[in-house]
C-alpha positions in Angstrom: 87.1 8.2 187.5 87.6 4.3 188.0 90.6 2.4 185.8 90.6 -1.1 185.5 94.0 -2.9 185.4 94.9 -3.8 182.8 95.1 -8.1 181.7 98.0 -9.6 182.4 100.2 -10.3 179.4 100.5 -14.0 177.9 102.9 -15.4 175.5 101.3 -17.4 173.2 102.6 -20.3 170.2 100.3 -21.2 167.6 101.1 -23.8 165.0 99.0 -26.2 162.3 99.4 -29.2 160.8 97.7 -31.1 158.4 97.5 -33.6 155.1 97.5 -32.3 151.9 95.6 -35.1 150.8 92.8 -35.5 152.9 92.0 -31.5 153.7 92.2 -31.6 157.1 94.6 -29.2 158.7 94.6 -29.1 163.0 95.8 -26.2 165.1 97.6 -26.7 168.7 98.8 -24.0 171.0 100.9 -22.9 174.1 99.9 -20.0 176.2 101.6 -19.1 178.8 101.3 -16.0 181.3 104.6 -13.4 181.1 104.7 -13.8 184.7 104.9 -17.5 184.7 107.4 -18.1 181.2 111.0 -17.8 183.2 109.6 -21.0 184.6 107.7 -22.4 181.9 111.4 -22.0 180.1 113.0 -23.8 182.7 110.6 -27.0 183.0 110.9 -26.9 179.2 114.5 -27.2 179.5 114.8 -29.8 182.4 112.4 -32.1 179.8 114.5 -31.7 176.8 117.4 -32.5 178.9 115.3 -35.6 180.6 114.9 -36.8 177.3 118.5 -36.1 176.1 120.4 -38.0 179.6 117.4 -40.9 179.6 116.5 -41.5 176.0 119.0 -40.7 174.0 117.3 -37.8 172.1 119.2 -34.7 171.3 118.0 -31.7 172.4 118.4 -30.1 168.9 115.5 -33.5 167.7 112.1 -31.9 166.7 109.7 -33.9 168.4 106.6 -34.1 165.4 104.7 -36.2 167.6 102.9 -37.5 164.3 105.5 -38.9 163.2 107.2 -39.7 166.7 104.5 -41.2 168.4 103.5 -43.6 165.7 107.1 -44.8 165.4 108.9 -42.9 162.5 112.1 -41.6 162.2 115.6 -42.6 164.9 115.3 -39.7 167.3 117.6 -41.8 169.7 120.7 -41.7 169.6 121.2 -44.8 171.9 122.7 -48.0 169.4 120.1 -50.4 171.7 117.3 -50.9 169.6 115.7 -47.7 171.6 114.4 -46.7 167.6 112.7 -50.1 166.9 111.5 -50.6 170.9 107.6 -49.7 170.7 107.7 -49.2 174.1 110.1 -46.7 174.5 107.8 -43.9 172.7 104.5 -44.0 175.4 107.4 -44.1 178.3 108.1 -40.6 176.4 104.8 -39.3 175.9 103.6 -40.5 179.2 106.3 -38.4 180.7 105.6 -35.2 178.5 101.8 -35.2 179.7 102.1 -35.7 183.4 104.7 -33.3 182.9 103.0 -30.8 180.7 99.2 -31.6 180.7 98.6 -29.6 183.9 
């Protein structure tokens, strides 16, 4: 008799979005191998704290990239115009792909 291993474990965060008024909801997700998430977690961690030492943004700041890419909201905490700077946000995003789009 043969057994077969058994697939390896992954973690996995779903969430949705969407507007009420138009119907159209979008899903995203992280996945993320068991094996692999003690590093996931610290890379996570080191890009929160990026963002908190070189842009001002807490690491308690929920980054809705709706609303944070297309300029809402004061997630800086800098007093230099960082808030009203359009080209603060794409340094951000920029950083969180090359980063995270692996």
């Amino acid at each position: 008799m043969t057994t077969s291993a058994a697939a390896p474990v992954r973690l996995t965060y779903v969430d949705d979005f969407g507007a009420e008024s138009s119907g159209i909801v979008a899903y995203s997700w992280v996945s993320i191998s068991a094996d692999q998430w003690r590093d996931g977690l610290h890379k996570v961690l080191d890009w929160r704290a990026w963002m908190r030492d070189s842009q001002g943004i807490p690491k308690n700041y929920e980054p809705h990239m709706t609303k944070f890419a297309n300029g809402r909201g004061n997630p800086s905490t800098f007093e230099d115009g960082w808030n009203r700077s359009k080209a603060n946000r794409p340094l951000v995003l920029d950083e969180t792909f090359a980063l995270f789009g692996k």
